[in-house]
Every structure is written in structure tokens, then in C-alpha cells.
C-alpha positions in Angstrom: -32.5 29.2 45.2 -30.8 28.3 41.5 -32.6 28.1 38.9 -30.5 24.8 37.8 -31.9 22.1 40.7 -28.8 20.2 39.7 -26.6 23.2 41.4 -28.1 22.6 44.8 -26.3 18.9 45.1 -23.1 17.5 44.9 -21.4 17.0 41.7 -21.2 13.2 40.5 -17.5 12.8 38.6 -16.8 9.6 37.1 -13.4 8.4 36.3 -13.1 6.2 33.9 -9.8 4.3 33.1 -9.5 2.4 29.5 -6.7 -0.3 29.6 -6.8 -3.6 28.8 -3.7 -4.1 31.2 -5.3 -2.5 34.0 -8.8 -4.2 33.5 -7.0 -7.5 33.6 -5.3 -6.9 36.5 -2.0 -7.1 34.8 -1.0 -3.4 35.0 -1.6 -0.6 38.2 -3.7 1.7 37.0 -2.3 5.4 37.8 -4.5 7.1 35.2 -7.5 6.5 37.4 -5.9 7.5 40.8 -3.8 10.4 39.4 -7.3 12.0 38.2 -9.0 11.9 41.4 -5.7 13.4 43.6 -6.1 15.8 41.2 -10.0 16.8 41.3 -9.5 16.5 45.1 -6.9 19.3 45.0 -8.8 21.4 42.8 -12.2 21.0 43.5 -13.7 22.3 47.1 -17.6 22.0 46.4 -18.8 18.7 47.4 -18.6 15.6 45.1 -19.2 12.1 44.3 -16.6 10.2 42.6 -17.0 7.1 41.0 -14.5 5.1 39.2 -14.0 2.4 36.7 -11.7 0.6 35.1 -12.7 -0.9 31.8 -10.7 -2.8 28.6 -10.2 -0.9 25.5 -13.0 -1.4 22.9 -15.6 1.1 21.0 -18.7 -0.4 22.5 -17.5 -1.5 26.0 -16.6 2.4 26.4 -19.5 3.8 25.1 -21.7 1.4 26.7 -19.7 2.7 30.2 -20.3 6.4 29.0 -23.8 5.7 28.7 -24.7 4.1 31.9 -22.6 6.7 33.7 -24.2 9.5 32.0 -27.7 8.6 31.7 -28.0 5.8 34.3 -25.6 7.2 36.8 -26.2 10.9 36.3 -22.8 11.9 36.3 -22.0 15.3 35.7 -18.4 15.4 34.4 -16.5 12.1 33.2 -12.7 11.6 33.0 -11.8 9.0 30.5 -7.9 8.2 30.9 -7.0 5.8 28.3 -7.2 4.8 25.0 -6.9 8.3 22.8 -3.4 7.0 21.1 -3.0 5.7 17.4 -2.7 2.1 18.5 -5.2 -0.4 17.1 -6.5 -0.9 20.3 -7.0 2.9 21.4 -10.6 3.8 20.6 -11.8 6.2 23.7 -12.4 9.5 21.0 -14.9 7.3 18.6 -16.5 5.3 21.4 -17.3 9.1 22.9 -17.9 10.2 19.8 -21.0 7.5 19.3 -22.4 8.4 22.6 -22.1 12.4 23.0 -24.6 15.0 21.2 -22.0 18.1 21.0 -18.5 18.0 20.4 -16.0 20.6 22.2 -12.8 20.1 20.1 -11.2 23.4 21.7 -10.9 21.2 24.8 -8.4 18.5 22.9 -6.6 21.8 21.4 -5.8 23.2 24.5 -4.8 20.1 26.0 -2.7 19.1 23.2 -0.8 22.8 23.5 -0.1 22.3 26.8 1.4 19.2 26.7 3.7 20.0 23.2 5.5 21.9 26.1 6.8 18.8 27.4 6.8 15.9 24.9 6.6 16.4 21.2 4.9 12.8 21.2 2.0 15.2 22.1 0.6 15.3 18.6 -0.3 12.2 18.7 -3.0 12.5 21.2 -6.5 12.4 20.0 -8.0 14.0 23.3 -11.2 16.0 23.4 -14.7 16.6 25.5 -18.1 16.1 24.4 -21.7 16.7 25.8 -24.3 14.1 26.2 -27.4 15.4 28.2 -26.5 17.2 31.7 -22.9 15.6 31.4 -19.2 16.7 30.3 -17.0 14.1 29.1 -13.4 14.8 28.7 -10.4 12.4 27.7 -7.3 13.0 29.2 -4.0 10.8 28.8 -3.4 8.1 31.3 -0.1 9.4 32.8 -1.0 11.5 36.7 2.1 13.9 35.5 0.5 14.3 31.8 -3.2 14.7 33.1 -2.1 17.3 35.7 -0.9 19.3 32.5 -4.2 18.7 30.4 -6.5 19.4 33.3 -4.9 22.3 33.7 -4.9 23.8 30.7 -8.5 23.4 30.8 -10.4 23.4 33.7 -10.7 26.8 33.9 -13.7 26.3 31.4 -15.1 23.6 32.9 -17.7 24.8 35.5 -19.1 27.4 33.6 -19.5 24.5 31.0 -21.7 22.4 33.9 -23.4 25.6 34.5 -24.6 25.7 30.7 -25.8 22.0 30.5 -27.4 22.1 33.8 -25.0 19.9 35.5 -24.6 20.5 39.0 -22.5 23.4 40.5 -18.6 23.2 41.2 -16.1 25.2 42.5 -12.4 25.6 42.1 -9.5 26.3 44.6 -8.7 29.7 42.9 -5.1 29.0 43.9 -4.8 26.0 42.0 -7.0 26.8 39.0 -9.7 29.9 38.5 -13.2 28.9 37.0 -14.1 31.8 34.7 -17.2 32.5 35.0 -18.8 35.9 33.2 -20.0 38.7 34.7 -23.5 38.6 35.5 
């Protein structure tokens, strides 16, 4: 038996695109999709996924965080979407009105990795937040551009569910190794 009740189910991921394209109707989303193909490749311990696609806008995103993290119980969100210098992108403040502890190393990290490939990188405002029992993390809305941020920091991510008291994942070591300290 845990001691974290949370680690004896499985984990609820949400996946949240932000596009006011894609919430239309008028563009595919592939932010959404590319996310999941990726969690299922990387992720072996049970889970729920759940997925939405929602228009760009402070308050319809942070309403959507809210509901999935206190309504929903979701333990770790994906939001694709939005974390640009446009007008229109506003994914880090809508977070940033709904979470309780910032993790700004995880937008670091991710903006190192993808600097590698496209110098446009700096202009990406990603980064994760805790609200309650749930990880958010923004990620860009390209699959090829998510598979680089998600893997420059997922190695982090289940010992950071196992802090909040989020239920228990587990990696594919061959794909990406959850650190987890020494006991």
C-alpha cells in the first residue's frame, strides 16, 4: 500500500489544444493528437486521457484548467497552443491565473531544447505550474516540436506527481527515464 491513494489508480492526463482555428473547425489540430502518440509511447502505467480543444482567450483557458483540474481531477495537463507573442496567444497568463506554484525551469528546459532546432525558439513563453494534485505544462502546438519539449523534460515529471500527490506514472526507460531519488 502507498501512502499517496492517488498512486493506486490510473493517471487522468488532459490535453488541451488552444486554437481558435482548430476550435472552429477551420484548422486540423495536430497539437492535440501529436501529444497523446507521444504519452502513449512513453507512458506504460495506466491512464486516462482526455482531450479538448478550446479558442484562444485568458478566461476560456483558465476556466478549462480549472474544471479539468479541480472538477475533472486530472493529474497532469498538456496545453498546446497559444504561448507565442501574438495578441491572441495567452495560454502562460490564463495558467498563470489559475496555478498556485510556478516551475519556470520547466519552460527553460524546453526552450534549450528546442534553440537546437529553430532559433524562433526564444520566442516561446512555455512553462508548468501546480494547482492542487495537478501539473500543468505548456508545450508548442507542432507533434515534431512537442516531441522535443516533452523530452527535454519529462524525466522530471513523475517524481513531480509523486510530490503533489498526483497519481503514480511510469516511463518506458528506453524512451525517457523518470528520475526518481534514492529512497
Amino acid at each position: 500500500m502507498t501512502q499517496n491513494p492517488a498512486a493506486d489508480r490510473p493517471a487522468h492526463v488532459a490535453i488541451v489544444t488552444v486554437s481558435d482555428r482548430a476550435a472552429s473547425g477551420e484548422y486540423e489540430d495536430k497539437g492535440g493528437p501529436g501529444a497523446e502518440d507521444w504519452l502513449h509511447a512513453t507512458i506504460t502505467s495506466p491512464m486516462d486521457i482526455t482531450r479538448r480543444i478550446i479558442p484562444d482567450g485568458r478566461e476560456i483557458v483558465a476556466d478549462c484548467l480549472r474544471d479539468l483540474a479541480d472538477e475533472q481531477g486530472a493529474d497532469l495537463i498538456l496545453i498546446t497552443g497559444g504561448t507565442g507573442p501574438a495578441p491572441r496567444d495567452q495560454t502562460p497568463e490564463a495558467m498563470a491565473d489559475v496555478i498556485e506554484k510556478e516551475l519556470p525551469g520547466f519552460g527553460e528546459e524546453m526552450r534549450r531544447a528546442s534553440l537546437r532546432e529553430v532559433p524562433t525558439a526564444i520566442l516561446s513563453r512555455q512553462t508548468a505550474g501546480i494547482r492542487g494534485a495537478t501539473l500543468m505544462i505548456t508545450i508548442p502546438g507542432k507533434p515534431s516540436a512537442i516531441a522535443t519539449c516533452l523530452d527535454a523534460v519529462f524525466a522530471a515529471v513523475p517524481y513531480c506527481l509523486d510530490l503533489i500527490g498526483a497519481a503514480y506514472i511510469e516511463t518506458d526507460p528506453a524512451r525517457i527515464k523518470a528520475f526518481r531519488p534514492k529512497k
